[in-house]
N, C-alpha and C positions, 0 to 999 in steps of 0.2 A: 504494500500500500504506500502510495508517495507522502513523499514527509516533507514540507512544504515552508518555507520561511518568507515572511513578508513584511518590506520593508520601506519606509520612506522617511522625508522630512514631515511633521507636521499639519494638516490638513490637504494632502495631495489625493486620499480615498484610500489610503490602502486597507482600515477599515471596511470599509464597501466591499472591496475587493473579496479579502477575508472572509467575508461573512454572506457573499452570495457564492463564493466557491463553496463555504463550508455546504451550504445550503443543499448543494449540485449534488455534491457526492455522496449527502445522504439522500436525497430522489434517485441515484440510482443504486441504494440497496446498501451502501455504505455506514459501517460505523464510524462516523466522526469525533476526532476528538480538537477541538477549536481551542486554541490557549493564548489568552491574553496578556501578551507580556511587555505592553505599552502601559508606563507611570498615568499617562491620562486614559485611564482602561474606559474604555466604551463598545466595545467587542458585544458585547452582553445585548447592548440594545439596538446594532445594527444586527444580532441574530431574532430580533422580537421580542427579547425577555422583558417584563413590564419592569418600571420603577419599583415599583415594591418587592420586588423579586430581587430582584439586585441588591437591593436597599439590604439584605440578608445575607449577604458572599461577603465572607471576609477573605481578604486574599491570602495566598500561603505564606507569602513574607510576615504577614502579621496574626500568624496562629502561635502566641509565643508557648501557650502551653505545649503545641504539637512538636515546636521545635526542640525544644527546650527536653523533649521525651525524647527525640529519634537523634539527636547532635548529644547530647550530655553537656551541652552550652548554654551559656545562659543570651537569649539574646539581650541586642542594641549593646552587645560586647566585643570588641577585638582582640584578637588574641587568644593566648590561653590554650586549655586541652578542649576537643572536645571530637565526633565523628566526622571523617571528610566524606564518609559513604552511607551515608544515615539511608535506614530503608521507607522506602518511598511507593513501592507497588503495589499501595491497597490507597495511595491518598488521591489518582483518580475519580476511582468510585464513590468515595465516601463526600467529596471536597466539587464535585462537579454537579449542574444542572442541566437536565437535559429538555431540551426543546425542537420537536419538530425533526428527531433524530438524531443533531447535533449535543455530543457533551463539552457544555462552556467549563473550562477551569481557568481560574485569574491567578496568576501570579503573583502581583505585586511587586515591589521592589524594597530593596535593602537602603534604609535611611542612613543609617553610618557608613562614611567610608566608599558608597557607590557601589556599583553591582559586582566589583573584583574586590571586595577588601575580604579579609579572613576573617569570616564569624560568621556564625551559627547561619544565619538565615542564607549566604551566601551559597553557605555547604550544601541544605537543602535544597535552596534552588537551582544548584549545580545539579546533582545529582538525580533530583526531580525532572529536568529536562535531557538528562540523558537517558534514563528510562524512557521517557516518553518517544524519542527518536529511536532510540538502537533497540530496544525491547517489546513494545506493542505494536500490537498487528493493524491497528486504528489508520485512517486516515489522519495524519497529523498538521494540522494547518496552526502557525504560527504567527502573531500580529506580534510585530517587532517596533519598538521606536527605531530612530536614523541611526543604527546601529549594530554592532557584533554584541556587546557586552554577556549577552543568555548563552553566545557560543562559547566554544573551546575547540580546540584540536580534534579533544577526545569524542566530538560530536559532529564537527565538519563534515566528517563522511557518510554521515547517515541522511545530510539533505539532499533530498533531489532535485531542489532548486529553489536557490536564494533570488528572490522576486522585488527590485526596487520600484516604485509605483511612484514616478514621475509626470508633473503637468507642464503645459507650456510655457517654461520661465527657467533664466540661466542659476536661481538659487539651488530647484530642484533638481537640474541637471549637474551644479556640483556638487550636490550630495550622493547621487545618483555613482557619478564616480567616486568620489573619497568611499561611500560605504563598499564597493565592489574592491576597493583596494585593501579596505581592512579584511573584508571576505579573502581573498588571495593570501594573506598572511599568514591563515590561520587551517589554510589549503581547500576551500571551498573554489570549486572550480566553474560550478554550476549559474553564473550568474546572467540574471535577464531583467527585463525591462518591459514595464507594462504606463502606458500611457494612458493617464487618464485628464477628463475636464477638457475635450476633444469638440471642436467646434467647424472645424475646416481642413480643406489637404495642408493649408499650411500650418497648422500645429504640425500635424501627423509629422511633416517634413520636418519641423523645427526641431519634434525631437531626433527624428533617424540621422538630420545631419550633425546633431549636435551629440550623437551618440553613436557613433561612427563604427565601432566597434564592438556596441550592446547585440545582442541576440534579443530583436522585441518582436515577446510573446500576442501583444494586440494592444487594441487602443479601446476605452468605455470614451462615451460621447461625454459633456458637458447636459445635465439634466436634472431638472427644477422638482422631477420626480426624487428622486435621493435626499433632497432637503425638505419635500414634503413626507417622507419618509421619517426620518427626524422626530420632524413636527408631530407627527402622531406615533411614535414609538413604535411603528411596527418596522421589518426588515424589508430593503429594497427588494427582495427578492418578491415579497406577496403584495409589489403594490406596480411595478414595472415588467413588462416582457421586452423589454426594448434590453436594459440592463443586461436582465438572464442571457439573451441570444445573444449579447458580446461576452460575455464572459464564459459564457460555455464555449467560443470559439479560444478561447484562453484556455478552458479545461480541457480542451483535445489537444491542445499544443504540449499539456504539460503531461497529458495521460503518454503522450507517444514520447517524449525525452525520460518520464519515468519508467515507462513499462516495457 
């Protein structure tokens, strides 16, 4: 099953993205497992899941009793003794919501020290997502901030494609690069480019020439549908067909580089 990382700066949709992919591949019989592991987590409510629903997920960064059981650390600590392998393979099921076939689980992030420092929450969430890559059979779909931080070496290999989700503008296209150069670093080879906020051929062109060298998976149009979406909490997926039938042209691009 493809194991899928998706990434951008700041409001370019990779959100959207995420969450009408995750959509796809449980309509065609798929177990998903959707992980939100953007600090400004909104995953949840571009899969449908109502405010109050959410308003309930406390993310795994901030479960200090769970950490604090599976690390022998205490968290919002650096340093010290504590597990770097903490077991983690029952906290899918217990820690996730599912909707519409998709299982959401939020991450969160590590307050002290940023997503690399040594402590407790870290370890978990290190090892927490390498389970989820290298050990479950799940479709694995990733919402990333503009960044490597969730990866490591030790996980690199198990994506089958680190996904930047770019619009037409030169901020996001040097993110677009920088984050594909910190992917190389860490030997992720897999990387592509999906454009989105798409209005005309010359977007399309603005990004392929200004990405000369990306492999772009396809383009979502620019649509007033996805912020009415938003607006009433449900997911683009149940409120657009326009959306779907570009993005599933994205999911056969990625079903054939994965499978």
């Amino acid at each position: 099953m493809p194991k899928l990382a998706i990434t951008g700066k700041g409001g370019v949709g990779k959100t959207t993205l995420a969450s009408v992919l995750a959509r796809l591949y449980a309509a065609d019989g798929h177990t998903v497992l959707a992980i939100d592991a953007d600090p400004d987590a909104n995953l949840g409510a571009a899969l449908g899941i109502s405010a109050e629903e959410l308003s309930h997920i406390t993310p795994i960064a901030q479960l200090e009793e769970l950490i604090h059981e599976r690390t022998g650390g205490q968290p919002g600590t650096i340093g010290g003794f504590f597990k770097l392998n903490p077991k983690v393979d029952d906290i899918p099921e217990r820690f996730s919501v599912n909707r519409d076939g998709v299982k959401l689980l939020v991450m969160g992030t590590v307050k002290k020290g940023g997503s690399g420092c040594i402590c407790p929450e870290s370890a978990l969430l290190k090892s927490l997502l390498t389970h989820l890559l290298l050990r479950r059979e799940e479709v694995v779909i990733l919402d990333m901030e503009a960044g490597i931080e969730h990866l490591g070496r030790g996980t690199a290999s198990a994506v089958d494609a680190f996904i930047s989700v770019v619009e037409p503008g030169m901020r996001s296209i040097d993110t677009a690069q920088a984050v594909r150069k910190l992917a190389e670093d860490i030997g992720i080879k897999k990387c592509y480019v999906v454009g989105n906020k798409i209005t005309d051929d010359a977007d399309r062109q603005f990004i392929t020439s200004n990405l000369p060298d990306f492999d772009v998976l396809g383009f979502i149009s620019q649509n007033s549908k996805i912020v009415e979406a938003d607006r009433k909490g449900i997911s683009p997926y149940d409120i657009d067909t326009k959306i779907v039938s570009e993005v599933k042209i994205i999911k056969e691009r990625l079903d054939a580089i994965s499978g």
